[in-house]
N, C-alpha and C positions, 0 to 999 in steps of 0.2 A: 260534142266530140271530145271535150276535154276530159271525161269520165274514161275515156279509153286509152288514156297515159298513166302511168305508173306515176304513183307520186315521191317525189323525193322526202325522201328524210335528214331534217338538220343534221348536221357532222356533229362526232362524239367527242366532244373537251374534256379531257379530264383536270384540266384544270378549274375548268366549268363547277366542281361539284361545291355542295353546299360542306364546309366545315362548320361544325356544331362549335359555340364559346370552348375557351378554355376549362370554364366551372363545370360543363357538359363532359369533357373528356375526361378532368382528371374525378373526378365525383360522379358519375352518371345516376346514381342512386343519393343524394343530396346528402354525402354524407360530410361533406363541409358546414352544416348547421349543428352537427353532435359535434364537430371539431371546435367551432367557435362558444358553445354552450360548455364545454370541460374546459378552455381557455377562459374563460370569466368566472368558473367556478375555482379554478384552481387562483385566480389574480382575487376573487372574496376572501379566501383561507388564506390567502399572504397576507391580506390586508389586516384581518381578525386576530391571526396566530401570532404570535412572533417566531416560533419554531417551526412553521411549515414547510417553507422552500429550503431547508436545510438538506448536506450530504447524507448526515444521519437518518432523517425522516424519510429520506427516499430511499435507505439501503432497508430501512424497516421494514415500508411497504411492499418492496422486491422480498423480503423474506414471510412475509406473512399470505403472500400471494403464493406464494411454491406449490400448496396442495391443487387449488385451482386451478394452475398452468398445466401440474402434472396430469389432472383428470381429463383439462381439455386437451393435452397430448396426448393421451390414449383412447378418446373418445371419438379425435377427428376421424380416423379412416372407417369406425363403426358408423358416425354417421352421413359421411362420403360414400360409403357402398349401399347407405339403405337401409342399412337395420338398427333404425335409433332404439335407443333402450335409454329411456326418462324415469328408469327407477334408480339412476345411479345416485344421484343428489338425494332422493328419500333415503337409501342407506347406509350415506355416509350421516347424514341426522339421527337416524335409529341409531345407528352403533355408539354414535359420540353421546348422545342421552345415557343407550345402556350402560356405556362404558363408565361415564358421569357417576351414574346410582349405585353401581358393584364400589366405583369407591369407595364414595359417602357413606354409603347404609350399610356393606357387606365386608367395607374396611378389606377391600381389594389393592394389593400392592400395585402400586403401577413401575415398571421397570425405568424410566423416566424420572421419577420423583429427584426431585434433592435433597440429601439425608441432612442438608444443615436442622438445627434447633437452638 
């Protein structure tokens, strides 16, 4: 007879729920091991250099990164909607070689240069 009662179902706690570690929440994709891996690379090159952890070295590296940041700002929303295009890096290579040889070999002016001698 007991098959012909409705069975109850435990009450809904929401306090009840399971919370996942803090390393879970703020990292979900374990990206706290690349954080700890560039913190011990960067604490080797202090220890090696004597100029690494410098203002300078870090305004250097901020300027030599510029093209990089600039590519990956105009490349995110192409590939945010889908249509990656992976020849960007082959022809920024191509061009910086071509550009290289018309120097050297065809004594191409570059508008850039320094006219010191």
């Amino acid at each position: 007879m007991n098959d012909a009662l409705p069975q109850e179902r435990p009450a809904y706690h929401p306090r009840l729920e399971l919370i996942p570690p803090w390393r879970q929440r703020w990292f979900p994709t374990n990206e706290l091991a690349l954080i700890i891996v560039v913190l011990a690379e960067c604490a080797v090159f202090t220890v090696a250099g004597n100029r690494f952890s410098t203002t300078t070295n870090a305004f250097e590296i901020v300027r030599l990164a510029v093209e990089i940041g600039l590519l990956a700002l105009a490349l995110t929303p192409v590939i945010v909607t889908g249509g990656i295009d992976l020849s960007v890096g082959s022809m920024i290579g191509l061009s910086s070689v071509v550009m290289g040889l018309l120097w050297r070999e065809a004594n191409f002016p570059l508008p850039m240069r320094s006219q010191r001698r």
